[in-house]
KELUM-643863 format. One record per residue (C-alpha): y, z, x; residue in one letter; chain. Coordinates in Angstrom, 2 decimals, always signed. Each point is the difference from the previous one (the first is absolute). Layout:
ATOM     north        up      east   rest   kette
ATOM         Y         Z         X      A       A
...
END
This chain:
ATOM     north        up      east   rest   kette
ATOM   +165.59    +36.01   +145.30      X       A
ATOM     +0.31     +2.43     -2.94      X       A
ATOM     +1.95     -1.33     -2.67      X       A
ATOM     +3.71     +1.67     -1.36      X       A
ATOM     +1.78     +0.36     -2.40      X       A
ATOM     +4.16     -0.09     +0.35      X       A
ATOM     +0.85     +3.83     +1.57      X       A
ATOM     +2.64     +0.30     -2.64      X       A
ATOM     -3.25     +0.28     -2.63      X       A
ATOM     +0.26     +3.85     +2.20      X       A
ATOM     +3.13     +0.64     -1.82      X       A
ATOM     -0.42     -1.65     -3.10      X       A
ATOM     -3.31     +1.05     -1.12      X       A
ATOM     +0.62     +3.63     +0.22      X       A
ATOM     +3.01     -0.12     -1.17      X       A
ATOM     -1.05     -1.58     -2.76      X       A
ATOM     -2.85     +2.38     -0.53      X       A
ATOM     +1.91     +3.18     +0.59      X       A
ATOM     +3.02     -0.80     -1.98      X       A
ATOM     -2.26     -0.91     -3.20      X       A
ATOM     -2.22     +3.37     +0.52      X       A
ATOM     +3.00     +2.36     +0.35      X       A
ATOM     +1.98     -2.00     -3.38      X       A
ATOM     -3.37     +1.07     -1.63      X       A
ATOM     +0.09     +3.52     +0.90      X       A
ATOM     +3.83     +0.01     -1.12      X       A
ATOM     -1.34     -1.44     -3.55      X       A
ATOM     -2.86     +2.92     +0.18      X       A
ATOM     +2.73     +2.48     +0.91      X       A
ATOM     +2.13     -0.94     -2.94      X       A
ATOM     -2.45     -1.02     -2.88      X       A
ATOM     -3.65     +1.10     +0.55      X       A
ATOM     -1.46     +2.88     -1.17      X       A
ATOM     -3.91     +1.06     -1.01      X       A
ATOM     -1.69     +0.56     -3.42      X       A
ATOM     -3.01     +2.29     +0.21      X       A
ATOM     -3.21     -1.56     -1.72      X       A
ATOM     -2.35     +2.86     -1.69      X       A
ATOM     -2.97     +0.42     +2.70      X       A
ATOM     -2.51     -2.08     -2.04      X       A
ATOM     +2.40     -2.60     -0.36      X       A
ATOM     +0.76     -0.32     +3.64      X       A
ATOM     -3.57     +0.43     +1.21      X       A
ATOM     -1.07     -2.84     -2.23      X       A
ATOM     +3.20     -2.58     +0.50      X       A
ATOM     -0.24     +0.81     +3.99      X       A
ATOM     -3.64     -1.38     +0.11      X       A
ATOM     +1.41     -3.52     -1.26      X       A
ATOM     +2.85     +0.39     +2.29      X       A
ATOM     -2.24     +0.48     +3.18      X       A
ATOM     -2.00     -3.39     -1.15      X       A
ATOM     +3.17     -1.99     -0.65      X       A
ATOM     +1.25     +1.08     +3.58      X       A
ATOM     -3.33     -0.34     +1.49      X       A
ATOM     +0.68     -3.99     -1.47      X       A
ATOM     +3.58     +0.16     +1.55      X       A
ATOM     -1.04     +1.01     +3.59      X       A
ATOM     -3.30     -0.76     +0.98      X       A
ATOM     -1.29     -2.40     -2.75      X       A
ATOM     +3.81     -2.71     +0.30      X       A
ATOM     +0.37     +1.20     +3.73      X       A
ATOM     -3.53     -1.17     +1.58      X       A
ATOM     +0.06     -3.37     -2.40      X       A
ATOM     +2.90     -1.06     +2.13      X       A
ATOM     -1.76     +0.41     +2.88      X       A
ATOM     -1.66     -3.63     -0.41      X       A
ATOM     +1.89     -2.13     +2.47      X       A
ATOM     -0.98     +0.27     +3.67      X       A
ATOM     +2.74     +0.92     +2.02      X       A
ATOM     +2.05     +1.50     -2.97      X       A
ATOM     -2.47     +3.29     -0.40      X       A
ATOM     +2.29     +3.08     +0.95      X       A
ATOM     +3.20     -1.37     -1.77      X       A
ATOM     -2.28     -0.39     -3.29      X       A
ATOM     -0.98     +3.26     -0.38      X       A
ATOM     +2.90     +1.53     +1.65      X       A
ATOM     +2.65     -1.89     -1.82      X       A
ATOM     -1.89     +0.34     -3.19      X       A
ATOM     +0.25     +4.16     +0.41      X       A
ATOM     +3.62     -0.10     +0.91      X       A
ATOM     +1.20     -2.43     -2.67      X       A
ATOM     -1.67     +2.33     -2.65      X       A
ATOM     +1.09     +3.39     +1.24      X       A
ATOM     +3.50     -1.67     -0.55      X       A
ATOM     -1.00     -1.79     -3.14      X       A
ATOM     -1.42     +3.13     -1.90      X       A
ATOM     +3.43     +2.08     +0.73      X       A
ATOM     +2.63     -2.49     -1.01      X       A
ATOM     -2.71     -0.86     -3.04      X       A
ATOM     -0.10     +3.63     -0.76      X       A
ATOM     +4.23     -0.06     -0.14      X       A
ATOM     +0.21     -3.07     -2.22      X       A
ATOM     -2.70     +1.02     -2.52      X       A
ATOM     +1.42     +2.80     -0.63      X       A
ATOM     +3.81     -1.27     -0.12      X       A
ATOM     -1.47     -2.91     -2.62      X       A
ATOM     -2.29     +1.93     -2.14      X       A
ATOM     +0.33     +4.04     +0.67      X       A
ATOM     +3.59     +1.03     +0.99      X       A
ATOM     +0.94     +2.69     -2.58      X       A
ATOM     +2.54     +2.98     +1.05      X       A
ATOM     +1.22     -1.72     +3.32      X       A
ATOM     -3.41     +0.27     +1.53      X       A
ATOM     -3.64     -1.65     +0.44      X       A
ATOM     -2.77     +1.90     -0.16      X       A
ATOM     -2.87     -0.34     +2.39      X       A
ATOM     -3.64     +0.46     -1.87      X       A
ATOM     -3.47     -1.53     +1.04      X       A
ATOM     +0.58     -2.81     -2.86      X       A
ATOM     +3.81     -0.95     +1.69      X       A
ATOM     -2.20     -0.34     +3.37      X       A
ATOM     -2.43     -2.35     -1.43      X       A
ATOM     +2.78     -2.15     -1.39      X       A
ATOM     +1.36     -0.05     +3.53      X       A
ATOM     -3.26     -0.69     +1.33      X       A
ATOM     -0.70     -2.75     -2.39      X       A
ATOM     +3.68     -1.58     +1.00      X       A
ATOM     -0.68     -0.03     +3.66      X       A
ATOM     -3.54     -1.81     -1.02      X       A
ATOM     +2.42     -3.17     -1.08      X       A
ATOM     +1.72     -0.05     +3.10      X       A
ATOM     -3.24     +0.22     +2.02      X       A
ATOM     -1.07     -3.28     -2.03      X       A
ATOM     +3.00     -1.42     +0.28      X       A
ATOM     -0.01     +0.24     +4.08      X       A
ATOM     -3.17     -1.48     +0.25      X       A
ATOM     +1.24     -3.59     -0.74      X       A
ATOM     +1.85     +0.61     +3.40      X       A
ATOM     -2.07     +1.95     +2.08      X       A
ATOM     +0.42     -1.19     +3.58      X       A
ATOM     +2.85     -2.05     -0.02      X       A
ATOM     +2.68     +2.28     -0.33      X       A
ATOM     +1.56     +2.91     +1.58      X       A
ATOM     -0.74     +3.97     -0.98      X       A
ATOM     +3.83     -0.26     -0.89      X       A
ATOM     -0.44     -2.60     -2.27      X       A
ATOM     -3.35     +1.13     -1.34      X       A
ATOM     +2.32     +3.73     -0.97      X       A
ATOM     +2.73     -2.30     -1.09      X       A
ATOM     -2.11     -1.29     -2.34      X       A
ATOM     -2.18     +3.06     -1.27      X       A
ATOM     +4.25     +1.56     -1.07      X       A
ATOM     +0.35     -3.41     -1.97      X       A
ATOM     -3.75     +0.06     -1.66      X       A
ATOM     -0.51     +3.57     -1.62      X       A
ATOM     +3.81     -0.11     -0.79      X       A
ATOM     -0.92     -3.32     -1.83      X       A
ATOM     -2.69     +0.86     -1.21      X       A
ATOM     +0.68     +3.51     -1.92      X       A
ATOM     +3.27     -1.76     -1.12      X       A
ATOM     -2.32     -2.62     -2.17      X       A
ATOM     -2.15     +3.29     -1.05      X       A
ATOM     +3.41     +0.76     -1.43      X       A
ATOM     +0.96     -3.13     -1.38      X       A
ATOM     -3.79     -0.12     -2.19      X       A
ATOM     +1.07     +3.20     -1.33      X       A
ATOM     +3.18     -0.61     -0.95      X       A
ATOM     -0.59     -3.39     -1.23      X       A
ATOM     -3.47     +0.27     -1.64      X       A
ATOM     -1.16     +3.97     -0.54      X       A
ATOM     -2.27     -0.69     +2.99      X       A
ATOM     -1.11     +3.61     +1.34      X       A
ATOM     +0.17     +0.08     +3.98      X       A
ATOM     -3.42     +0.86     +0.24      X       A
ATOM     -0.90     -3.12     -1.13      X       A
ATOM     +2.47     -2.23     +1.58      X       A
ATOM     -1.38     +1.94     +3.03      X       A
ATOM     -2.93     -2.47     +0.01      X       A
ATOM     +2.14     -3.22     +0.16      X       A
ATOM     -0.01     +1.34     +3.96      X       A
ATOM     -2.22     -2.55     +0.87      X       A
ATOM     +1.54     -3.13     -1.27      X       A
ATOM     +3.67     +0.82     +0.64      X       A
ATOM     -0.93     +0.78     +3.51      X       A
ATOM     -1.86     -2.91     +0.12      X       A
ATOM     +3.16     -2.23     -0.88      X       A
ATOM     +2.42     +1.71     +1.62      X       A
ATOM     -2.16     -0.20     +3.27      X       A
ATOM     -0.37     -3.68     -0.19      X       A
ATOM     +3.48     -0.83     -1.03      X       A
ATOM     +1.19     +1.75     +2.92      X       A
ATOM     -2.49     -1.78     +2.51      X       A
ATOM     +1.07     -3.51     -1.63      X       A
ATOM     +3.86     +1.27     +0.79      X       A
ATOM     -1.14     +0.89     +3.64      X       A
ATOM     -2.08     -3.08     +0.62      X       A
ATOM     +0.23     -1.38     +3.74      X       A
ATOM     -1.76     -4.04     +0.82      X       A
ATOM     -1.93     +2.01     +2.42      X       A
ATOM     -2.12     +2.19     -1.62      X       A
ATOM     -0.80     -2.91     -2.59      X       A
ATOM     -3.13     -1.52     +1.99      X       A
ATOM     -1.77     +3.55     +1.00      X       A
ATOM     +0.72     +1.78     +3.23      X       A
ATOM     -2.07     +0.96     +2.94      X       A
ATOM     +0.23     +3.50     -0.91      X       A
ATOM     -0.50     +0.16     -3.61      X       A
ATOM     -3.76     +0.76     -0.14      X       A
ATOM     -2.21     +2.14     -0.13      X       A
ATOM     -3.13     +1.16     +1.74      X       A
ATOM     -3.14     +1.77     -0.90      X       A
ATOM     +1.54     +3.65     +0.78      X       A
ATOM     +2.89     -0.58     -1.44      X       A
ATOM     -1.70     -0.94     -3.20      X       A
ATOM     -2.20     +2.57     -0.05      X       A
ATOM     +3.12     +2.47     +0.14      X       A
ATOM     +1.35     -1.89     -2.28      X       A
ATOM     -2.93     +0.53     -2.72      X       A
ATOM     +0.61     +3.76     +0.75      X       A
ATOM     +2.76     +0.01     -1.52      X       A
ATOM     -1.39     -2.21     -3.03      X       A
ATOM     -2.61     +2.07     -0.49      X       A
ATOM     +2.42     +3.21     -0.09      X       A
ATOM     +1.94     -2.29     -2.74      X       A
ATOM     -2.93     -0.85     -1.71      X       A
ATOM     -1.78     +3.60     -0.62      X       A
ATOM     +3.62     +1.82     -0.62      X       A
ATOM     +1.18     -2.84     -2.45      X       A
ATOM     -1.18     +1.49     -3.31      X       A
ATOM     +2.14     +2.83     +0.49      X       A
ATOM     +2.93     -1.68     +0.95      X       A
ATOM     +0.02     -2.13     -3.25      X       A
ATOM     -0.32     +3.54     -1.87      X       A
ATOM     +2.19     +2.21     +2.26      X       A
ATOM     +2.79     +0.03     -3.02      X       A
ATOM     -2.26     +0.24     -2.99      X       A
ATOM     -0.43     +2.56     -2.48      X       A
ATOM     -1.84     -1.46     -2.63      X       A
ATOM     -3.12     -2.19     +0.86      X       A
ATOM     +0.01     +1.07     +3.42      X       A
ATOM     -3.71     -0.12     +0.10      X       A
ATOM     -0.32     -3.45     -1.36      X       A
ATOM     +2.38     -1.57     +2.58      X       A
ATOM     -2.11     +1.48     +3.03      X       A
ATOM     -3.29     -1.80     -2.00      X       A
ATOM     +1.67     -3.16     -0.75      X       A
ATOM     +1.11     +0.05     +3.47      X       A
ATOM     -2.92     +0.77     +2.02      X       A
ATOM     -1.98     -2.63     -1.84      X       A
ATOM     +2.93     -2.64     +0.48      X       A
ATOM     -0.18     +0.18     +3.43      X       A
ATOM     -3.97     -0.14     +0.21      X       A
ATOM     -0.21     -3.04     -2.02      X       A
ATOM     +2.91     -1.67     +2.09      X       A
ATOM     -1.42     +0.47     +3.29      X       A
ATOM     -3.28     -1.27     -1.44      X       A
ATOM     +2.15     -3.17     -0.57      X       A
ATOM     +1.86     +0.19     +3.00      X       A
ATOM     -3.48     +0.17     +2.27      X       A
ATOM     -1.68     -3.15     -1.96      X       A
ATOM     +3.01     -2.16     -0.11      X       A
ATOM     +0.38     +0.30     +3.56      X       A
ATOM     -2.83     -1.32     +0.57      X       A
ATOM     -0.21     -2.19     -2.14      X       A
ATOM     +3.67     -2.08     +1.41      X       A
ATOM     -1.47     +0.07     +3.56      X       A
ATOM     -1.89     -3.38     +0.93      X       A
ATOM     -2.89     +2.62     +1.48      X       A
ATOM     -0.11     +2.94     -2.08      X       A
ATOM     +2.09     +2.60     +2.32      X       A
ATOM     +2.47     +2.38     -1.15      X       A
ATOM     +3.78     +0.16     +0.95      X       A
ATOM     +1.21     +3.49     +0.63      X       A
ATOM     +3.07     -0.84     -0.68      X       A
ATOM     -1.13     -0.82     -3.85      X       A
ATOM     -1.73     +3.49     +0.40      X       A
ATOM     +2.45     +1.96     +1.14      X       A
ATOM     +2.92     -1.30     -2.47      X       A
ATOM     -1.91     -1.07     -3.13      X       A
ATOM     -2.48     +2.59     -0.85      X       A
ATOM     +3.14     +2.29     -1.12      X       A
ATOM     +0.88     -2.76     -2.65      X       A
ATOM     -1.48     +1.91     -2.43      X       A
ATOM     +1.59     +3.13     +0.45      X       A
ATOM     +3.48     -1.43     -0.58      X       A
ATOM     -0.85     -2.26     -2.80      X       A
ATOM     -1.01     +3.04     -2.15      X       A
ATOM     +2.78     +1.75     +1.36      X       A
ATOM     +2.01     -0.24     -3.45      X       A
ATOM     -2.80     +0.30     -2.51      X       A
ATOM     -2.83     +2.16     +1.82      X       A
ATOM     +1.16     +3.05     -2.83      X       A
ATOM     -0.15     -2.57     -2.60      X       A
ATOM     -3.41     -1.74     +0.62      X       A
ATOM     -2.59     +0.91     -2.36      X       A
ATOM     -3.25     -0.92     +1.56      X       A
ATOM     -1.11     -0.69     +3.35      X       A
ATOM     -1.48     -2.98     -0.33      X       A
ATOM     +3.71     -1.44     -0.62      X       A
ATOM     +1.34     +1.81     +3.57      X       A
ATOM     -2.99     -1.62     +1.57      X       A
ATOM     +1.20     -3.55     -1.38      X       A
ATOM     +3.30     +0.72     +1.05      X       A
ATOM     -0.76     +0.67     +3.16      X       A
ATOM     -2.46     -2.59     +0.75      X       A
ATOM     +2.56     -2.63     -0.57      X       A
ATOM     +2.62     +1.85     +1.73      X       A
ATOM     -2.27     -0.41     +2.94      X       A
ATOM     -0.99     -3.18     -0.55      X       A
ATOM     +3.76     -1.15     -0.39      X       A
ATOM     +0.83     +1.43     +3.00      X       A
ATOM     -2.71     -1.04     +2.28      X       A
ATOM     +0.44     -3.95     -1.39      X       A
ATOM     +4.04     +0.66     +0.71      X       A
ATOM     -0.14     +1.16     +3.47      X       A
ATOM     -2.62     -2.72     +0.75      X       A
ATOM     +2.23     -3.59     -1.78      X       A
ATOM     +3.38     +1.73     -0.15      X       A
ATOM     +1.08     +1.60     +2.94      X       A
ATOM     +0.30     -3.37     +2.33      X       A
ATOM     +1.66     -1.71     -2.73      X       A
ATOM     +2.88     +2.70     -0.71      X       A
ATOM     +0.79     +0.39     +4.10      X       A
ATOM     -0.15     -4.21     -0.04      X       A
ATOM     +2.11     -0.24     -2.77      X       A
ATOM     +1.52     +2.24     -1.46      X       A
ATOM     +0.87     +1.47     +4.09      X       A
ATOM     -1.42     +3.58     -1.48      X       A
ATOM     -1.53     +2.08     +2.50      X       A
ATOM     -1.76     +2.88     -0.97      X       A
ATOM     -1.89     +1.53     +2.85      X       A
ATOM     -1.73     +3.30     -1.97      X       A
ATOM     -1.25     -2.64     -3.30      X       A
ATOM     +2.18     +1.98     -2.27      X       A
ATOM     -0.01     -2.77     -2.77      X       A
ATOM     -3.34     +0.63     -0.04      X       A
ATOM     -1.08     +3.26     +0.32      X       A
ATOM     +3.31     +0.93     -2.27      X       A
ATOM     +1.85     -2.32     -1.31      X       A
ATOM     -2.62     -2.49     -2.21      X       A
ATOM     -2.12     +3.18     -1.25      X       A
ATOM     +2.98     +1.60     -1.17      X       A
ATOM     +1.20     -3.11     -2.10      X       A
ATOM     -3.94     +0.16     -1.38      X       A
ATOM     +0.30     +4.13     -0.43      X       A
ATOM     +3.41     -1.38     -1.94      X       A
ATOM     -1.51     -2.21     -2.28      X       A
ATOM     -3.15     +2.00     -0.67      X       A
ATOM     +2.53     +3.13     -0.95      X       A
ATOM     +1.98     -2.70     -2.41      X       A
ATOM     -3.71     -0.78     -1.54      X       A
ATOM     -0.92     +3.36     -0.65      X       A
ATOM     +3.11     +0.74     -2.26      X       A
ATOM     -1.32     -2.82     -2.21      X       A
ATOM     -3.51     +1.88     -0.71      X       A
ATOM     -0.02     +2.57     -2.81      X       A
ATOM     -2.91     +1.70     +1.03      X       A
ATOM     +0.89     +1.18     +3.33      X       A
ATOM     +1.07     +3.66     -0.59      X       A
ATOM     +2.56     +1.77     -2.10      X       A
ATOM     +1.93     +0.42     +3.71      X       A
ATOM     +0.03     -3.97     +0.06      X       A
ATOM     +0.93     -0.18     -3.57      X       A
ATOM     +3.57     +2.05     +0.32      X       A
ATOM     +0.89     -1.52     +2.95      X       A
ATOM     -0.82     -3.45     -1.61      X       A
ATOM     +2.97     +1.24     -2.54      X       A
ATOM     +2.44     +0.58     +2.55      X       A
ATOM     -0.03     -2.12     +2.58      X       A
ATOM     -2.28     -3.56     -1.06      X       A
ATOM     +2.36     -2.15     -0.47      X       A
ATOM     +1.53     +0.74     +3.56      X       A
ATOM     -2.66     +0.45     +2.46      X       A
ATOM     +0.05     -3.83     +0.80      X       A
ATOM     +3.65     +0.40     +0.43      X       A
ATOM     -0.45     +2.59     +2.60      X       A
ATOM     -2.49     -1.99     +1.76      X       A
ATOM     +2.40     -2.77     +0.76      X       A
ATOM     +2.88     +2.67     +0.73      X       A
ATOM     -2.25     +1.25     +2.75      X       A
ATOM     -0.44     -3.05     +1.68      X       A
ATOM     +3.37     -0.98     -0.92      X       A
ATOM     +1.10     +3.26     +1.43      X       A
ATOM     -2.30     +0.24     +3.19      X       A
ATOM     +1.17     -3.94     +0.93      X       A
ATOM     +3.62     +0.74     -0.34      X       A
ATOM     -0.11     +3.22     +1.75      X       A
ATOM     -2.17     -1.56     +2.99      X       A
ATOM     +2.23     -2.99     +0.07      X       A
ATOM     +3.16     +2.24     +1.03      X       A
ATOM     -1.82     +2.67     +2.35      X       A
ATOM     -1.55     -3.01     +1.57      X       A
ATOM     +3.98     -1.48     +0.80      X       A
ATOM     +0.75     +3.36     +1.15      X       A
ATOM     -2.64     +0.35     +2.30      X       A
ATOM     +0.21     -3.66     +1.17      X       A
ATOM     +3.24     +0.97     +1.97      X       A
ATOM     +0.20     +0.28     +3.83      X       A
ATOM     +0.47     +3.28     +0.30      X       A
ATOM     -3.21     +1.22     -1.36      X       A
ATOM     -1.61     -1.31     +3.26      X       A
ATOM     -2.64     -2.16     -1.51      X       A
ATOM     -2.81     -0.74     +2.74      X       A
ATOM     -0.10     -3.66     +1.01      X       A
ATOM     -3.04     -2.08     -0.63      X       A
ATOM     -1.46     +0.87     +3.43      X       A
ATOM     +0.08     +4.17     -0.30      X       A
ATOM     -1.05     -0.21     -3.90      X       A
ATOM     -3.25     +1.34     -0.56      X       A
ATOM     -0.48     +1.96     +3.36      X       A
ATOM     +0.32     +4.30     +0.60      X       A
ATOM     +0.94     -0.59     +3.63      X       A
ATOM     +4.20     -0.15     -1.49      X       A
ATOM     -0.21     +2.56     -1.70      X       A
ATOM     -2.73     +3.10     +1.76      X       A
ATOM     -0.69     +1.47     +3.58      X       A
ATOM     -3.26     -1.32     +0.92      X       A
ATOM     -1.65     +1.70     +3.18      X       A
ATOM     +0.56     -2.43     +2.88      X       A
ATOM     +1.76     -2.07     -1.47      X       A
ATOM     -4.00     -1.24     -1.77      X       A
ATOM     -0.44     -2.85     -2.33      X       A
ATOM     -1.47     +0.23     -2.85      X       A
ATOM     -3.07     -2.89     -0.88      X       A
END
């Protein structure tokens, strides 16, 4: 027997959907408008924009295909929750940071903002992925990039902090407002595993698809809003992530009584080094120190998903299917603190040097407003979305397409 959903989810679900999509055409109506670029500009800003998108869609939506039965609504759900994401991101960032004369304008930079936004949510939603509903899961994304560009906001009122660098706190606000929200929508029977929440050797090889998109088109999403040092970031990058999945490979091994590799260490922790240079990849003066970076990134995150992850869902009753804490959340605290230690060296550059004047004596204040920020946040959108009428799956439907697609004949999926 195929399993169902409540037929009211007919109603509510497009209603939903429809009634947000037509407010944000109203908003676009009333406030939007474009800003031409020069050609060269364009030409060179849309480049970045295709590899940040490329990221969004293929590289976010395959890496959720890793569970076995939960395929289609990974990828699926991943492409409508950012199509919604980047438009209501696109509205906010410009009401918080570019509303001048009664109207936003729309350039290539604005987009990447958005796109960036919608990135946070897409973190964010893996800490749930499978065990709640697509009207949660949009519920949620509203909650996240709203969040989220309001604490880009608060860093630059409070501290000077430029948006394109608060940009790259992505990672570990999404990261904590994810969790938070799992821990708020915990259920006793999801704590001990569940029949469905596996994987299998196609649906990890999809799933390192999409890693592997993430992994080659991550340098130029940590310099899609650069101007100065654009060059170095893409280095610092590149060689962040090579030494991490070095680490990431060999520590794998190394934790399993026979030598084997986990995919899902693979899959999730060779990216650790891409977010923990996230902040300083403009900043970094040498390779060699991105390669460090990154190798303990890696290492952190492998050793974390190995001795951590049973003990959190024992104890702490934190469930976090997509290993956001540590593909996200622990190498952005380390891309935190490595930011923090660069503003003590002299000798970085003369870029490092003025912002060391303006914002030093804050930047570990902004780290903790993050967090502070991201757990707060998650801690009310996960009340909200803990109500009835969100129709949250029960234990026995979580993890499983057959609620929520057509499948010919009524087929299983294995």
């Amino acid at each position: 027997m195929p399993q169902k959903l409540s037929p009211r989810i007919r109603i509510s679900f497009p209603l939903l959907a429809l009634t947000l999509q037509c407010i944000i055409i109203v908003l676009f109506v009333l406030f939007m408008d474009y800003h031409e670029y020069s050609p060269k500009k364009y030409i060179a800003t849309y480049a970045v924009f295709q590899d940040v998108n490329t990221m969004i869609f293929l590289g976010f939506g395959f890496m959720a295909t890793f569970l076995k039965r939960y395929g289609r609504s990974g990828i699926a759900f991943n492409m409508l929750l950012a199509a919604f994401a980047l438009q209501w991101a696109t509205i906010l960032e410009g009401l918080f940071f570019e509303f001048e004369n009664s109207k936003i304008r729309i350039n290539m930079t604005s987009v990447i903002h958005a796109d960036l936004s919608a990135v946070s949510a897409l973190v964010s939603i893996g800490a749930i992925l499978g065990n709640t509903s697509h009207i949660q899961l949009l519920l949620m994304a509203i909650l996240e990039v709203t969040s989220f560009t309001a604490n880009k906001w608060l860093l630059k009122f409070l501290f000077q902090i430029d948006r394109k660098t608060s940009a790259m706190y992505l990672h570990l606000f999404g990261a904590m407002f994810g969790l938070t929200v799992s821990r708020i929508l915990y259920r006793p029977g999801l704590q001990k595993g569940h029949e469905k929440k596996g994987s299998l050797p196609i649906s990890d090889l999809f799933s390192m698809i999409g890693t592997s998109f993430l992994w080659m088109f991550w340098p130029s999403f940590n310099a899609a809003l650069l101007t100065l040092n654009r060059a170095k970031a893409v280095y610092n990058t590149y060689y962040a992530l090579a030494a991490c999945t070095i680490a990431t490979f060999a520590i794998s091994s190394q934790i399993h009584n026979k030598g084997k590799l986990d995919m899902s260490h693979i899959r999730n922790a060779m990216l650790a080094g891409g977010v923990a240079v996230g902040l300083s990849a403009p900043l970094i003066p040498s390779a060699y120190i991105a390669m460090i970076i990154g190798f303990i990134a890696g290492g952190t995150s492998t050793l974390g998903m190995k001795y951590l992850k049973g003990t959190l869902e024992v104890y702490l009753n934190l469930n976090d299917t997509s290993g956001i804490l540590y593909t996200h959340g622990l190498p952005g605290i380390i891309g935190g603190i490595v930011y923090i230690v660069l503003l003590s060296v002299p000798s970085v550059s003369e870029d490092l040097q003025r912002v060391k004047t303006s914002h030093t004596d804050y930047w570990q204040t902004a780290l903790f407003v993050t967090m502070t920020m991201g757990i707060l946040t998650g801690f009310v959108t996960g009340l909200i979305l803990k109500l009835k009428i969100w129709k949250q799956p029960s234990d026995l439907k979580c993890y499983d397409d057959q609620i929520y697609w057509k499948f010919p004949h009524l087929a299983t999926m294995i």
